[in-house]
C-alpha positions in Angstrom: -0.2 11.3 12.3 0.2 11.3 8.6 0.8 8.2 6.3 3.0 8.2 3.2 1.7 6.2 0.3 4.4 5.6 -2.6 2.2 5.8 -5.6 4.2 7.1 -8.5 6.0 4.4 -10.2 5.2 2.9 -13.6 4.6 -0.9 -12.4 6.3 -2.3 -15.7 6.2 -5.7 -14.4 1.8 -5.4 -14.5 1.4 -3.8 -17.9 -1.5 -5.9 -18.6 -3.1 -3.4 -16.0 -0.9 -0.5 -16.1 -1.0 0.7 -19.7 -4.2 2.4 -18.8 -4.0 2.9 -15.0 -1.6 3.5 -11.9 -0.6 0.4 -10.5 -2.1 1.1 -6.8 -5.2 1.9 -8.9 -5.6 -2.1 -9.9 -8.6 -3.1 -8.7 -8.9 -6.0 -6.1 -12.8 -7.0 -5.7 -13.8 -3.7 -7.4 -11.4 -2.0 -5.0 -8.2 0.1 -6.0 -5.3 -1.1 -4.3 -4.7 1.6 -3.2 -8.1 1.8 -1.0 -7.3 -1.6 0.5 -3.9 0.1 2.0 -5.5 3.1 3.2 -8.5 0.9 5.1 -5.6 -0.8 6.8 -4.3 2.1 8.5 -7.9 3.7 9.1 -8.9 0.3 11.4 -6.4 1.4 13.5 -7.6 4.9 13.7 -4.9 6.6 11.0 -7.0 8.6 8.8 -4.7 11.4 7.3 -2.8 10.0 4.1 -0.7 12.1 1.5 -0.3 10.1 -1.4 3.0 10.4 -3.6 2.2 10.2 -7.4 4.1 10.4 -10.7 2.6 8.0 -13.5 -0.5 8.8 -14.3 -1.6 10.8 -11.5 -4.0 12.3 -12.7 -6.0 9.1 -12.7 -5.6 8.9 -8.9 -6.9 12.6 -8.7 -9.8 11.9 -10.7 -10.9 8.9 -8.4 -10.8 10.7 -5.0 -12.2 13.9 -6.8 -15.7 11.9 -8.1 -15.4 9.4 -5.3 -18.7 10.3 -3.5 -20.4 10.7 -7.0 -19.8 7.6 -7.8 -20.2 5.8 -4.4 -23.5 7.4 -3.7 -27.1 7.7 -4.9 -28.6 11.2 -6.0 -31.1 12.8 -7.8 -29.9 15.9 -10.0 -32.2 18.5 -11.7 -31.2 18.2 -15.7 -32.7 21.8 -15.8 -30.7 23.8 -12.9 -27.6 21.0 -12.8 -28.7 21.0 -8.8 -27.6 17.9 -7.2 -28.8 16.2 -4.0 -27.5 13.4 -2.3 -30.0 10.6 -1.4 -27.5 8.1 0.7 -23.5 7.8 0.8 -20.8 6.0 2.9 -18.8 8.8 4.7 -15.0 8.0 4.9 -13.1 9.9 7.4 -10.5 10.2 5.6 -8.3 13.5 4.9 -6.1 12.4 1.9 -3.5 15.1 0.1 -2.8 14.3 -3.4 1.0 15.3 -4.3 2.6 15.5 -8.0 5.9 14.1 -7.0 7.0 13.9 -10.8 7.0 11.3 -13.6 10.5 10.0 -13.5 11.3 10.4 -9.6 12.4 7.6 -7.5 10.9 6.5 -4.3 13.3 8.4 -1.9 13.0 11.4 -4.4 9.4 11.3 -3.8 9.3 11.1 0.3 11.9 14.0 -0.2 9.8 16.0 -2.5 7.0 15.6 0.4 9.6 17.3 3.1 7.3 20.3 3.8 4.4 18.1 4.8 6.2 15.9 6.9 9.0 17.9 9.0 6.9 18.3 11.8 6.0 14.9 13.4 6.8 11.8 13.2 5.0 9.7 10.3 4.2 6.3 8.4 5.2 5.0 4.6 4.7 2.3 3.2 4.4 1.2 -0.7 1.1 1.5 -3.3 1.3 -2.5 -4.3 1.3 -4.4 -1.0 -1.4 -5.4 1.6 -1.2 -7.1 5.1 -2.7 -7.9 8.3 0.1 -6.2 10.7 -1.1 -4.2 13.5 -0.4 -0.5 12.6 -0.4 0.7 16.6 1.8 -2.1 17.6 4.0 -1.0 15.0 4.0 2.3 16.3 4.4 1.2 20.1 7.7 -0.9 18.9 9.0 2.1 17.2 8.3 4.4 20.1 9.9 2.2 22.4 13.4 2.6 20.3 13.5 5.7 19.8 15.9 5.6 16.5 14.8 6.9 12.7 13.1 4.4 11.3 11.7 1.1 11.6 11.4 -1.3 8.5 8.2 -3.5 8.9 10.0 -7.1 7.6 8.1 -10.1 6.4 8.5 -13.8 5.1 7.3 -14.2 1.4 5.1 -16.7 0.0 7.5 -18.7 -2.8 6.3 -18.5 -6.5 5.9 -21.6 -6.7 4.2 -24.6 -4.4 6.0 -27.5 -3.2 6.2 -31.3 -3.9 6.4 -33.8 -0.9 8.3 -37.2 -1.3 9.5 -39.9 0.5 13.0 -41.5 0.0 11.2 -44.2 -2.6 10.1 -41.0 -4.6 6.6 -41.8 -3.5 4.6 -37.8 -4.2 2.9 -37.5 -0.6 1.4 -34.0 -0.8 1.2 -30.8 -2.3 2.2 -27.7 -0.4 0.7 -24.2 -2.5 2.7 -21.0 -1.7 4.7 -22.4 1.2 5.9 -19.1 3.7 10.0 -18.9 3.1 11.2 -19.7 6.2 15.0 -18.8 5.2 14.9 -15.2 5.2 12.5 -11.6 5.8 12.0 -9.1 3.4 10.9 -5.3 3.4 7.5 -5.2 3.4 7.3 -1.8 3.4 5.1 -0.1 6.0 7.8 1.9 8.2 7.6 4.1 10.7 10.0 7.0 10.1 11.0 10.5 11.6 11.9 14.3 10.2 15.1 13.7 10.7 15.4 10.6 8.7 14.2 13.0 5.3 18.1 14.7 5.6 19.7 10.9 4.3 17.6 11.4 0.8 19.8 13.7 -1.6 17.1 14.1 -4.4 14.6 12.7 -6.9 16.7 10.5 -8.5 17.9 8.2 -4.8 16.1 5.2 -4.4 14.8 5.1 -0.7 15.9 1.4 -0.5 19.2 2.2 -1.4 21.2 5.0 0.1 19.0 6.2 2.6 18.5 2.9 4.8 21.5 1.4 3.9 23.3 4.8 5.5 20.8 4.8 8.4 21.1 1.4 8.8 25.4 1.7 9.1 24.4 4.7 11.8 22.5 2.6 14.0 18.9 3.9 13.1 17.3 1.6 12.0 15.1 -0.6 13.4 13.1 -4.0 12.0 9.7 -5.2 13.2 9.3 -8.7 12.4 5.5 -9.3 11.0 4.7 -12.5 11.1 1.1 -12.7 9.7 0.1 -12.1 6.1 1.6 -10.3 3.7 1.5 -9.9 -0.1 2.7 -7.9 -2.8 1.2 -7.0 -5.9 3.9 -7.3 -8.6 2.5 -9.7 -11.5 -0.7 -11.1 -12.7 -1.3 -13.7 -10.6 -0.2 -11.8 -7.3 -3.9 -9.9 -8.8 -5.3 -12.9 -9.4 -4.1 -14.1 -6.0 -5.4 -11.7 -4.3 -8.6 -11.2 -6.0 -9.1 -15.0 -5.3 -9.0 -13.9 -1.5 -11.1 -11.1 -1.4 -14.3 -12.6 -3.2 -14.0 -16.0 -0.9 -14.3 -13.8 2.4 -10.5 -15.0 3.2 -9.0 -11.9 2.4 -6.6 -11.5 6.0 -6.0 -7.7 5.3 -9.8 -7.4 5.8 -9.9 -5.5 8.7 -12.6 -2.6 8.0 -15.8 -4.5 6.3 -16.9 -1.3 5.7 -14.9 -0.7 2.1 -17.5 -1.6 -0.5 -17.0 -1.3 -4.1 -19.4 0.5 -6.3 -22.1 -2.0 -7.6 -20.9 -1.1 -11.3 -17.1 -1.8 -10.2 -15.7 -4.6 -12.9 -12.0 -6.2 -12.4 -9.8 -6.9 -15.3 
């Protein structure tokens, strides 16, 4: 089964990163975002990705291209340019990189991947957000259904932590990134059939938009209510965050220990 990965957008809201690379290329622990996604679906035995790109693509293409250059140790011949490979961490992975266009939205980009996916059903989720859900229970829920799609919902972390008093105004604790209890969110990582790709009209329909809200009125679409971690990559901190995480060993997306970074790797 093939997984989407939404990869194309310009990620305005994280220039300090994104003026130079793709946002699911920021790096989390030496990692690409990007990486961190994909490891999450391998654990759970989904190795085939196709990755949707637009803004600087190329970038992404490079990466995978030199990937095993970089991650291993070799000894090459300066006189015949021969190369041999001395040790390197195999990834099973099979990983299609698509040009789905610079100014396309997200709906315009799973459309633009119709040929590869028209066949079976398949997973999507977006470049910028990482979580501990459990990919084949996912996939059980949505079997189980039987309708289009299933939206994986979650409960955000608020921006901001909250203050404890009592009636007398007396400050009893401090409560850092409380879990929203009011409401669920897309989180992204759906679960979605061929037929669902008819609802998208072209590059310029948002996925979140038309499609689900008109699969949604049709009866189609399903939720599956996550209620572990989630998190989203959308400012500096959400980096920071999540950077914070990874290098304390308290990273709850962890789920394959075997994603190293190179020993040169450097975060922002």
């Amino acid at each position: 089964m093939k997984t989407v990965i939404l990869a194309g957008g310009f990620g305005t809201r994280l220039s300090e990163y994104t003026d130079d690379i793709p946002k699911p290329m920021v790096p989390v622990g030496g990692i690409p975002m990007l990486m961190h996604i994909m490891a999450i679906y391998s654990h759970y035995g989904h190795d085939e990705f196709v990755l949707a790109l637009g803004y600087k693509a190329e970038t992404v293409k490079s990466y995978f291209l030199n990937y095993y250059t970089l991650h291993s140790d070799f000894t090459i011949d300066m006189a015949t340019g021969e190369k041999s490979t001395i040790n390197r961490s195999i990834l099973p992975w099979k990983v299609s990189l698509m040009d789905t266009g610079l100014n396309t939205m997200t709906g315009g980009r799973l459309r633009r991947l119709t040929p590869l996916l028209k066949h079976e059903t398949f997973m999507c989720t977006y470049g910028d957000g990482v979580s501990n859900v459990d990919v084949n229970k996912l996939l059980e829920f949505h079997k189980a259904h039987g309708k289009l799609v299933t939206m994986t919902l979650a409960r955000p972390s608020a921006r901001f932590g909250v203050v404890e008093t009592t009636k007398s105004h007396t400050v009893t604790a401090f409560r850092e990134k409380p879990v929203d209890s009011e409401g669920w969110i897309n989180s992204g990582f759906f679960v979605m059939e061929p037929d669902f790709l008819r609802y998208i009209k072209g590059d310029e329909t948002v996925l979140e938009r038309e499609p689900l809200e008109r699969v949604a009125k049709d009866g189609q679409l399903m939720a599956y209510h996550h209620h572990g971690f989630w998190k989203c990559m959308d400012m500096k901190k959400d980096v920071e965050d999540l950077n914070r995480l990874w290098e304390a060993n308290e990273a709850p997306w962890r789920l394959d220990t075997t994603l190293r970074a190179p020993a040169f790797a450097t975060r922002k």
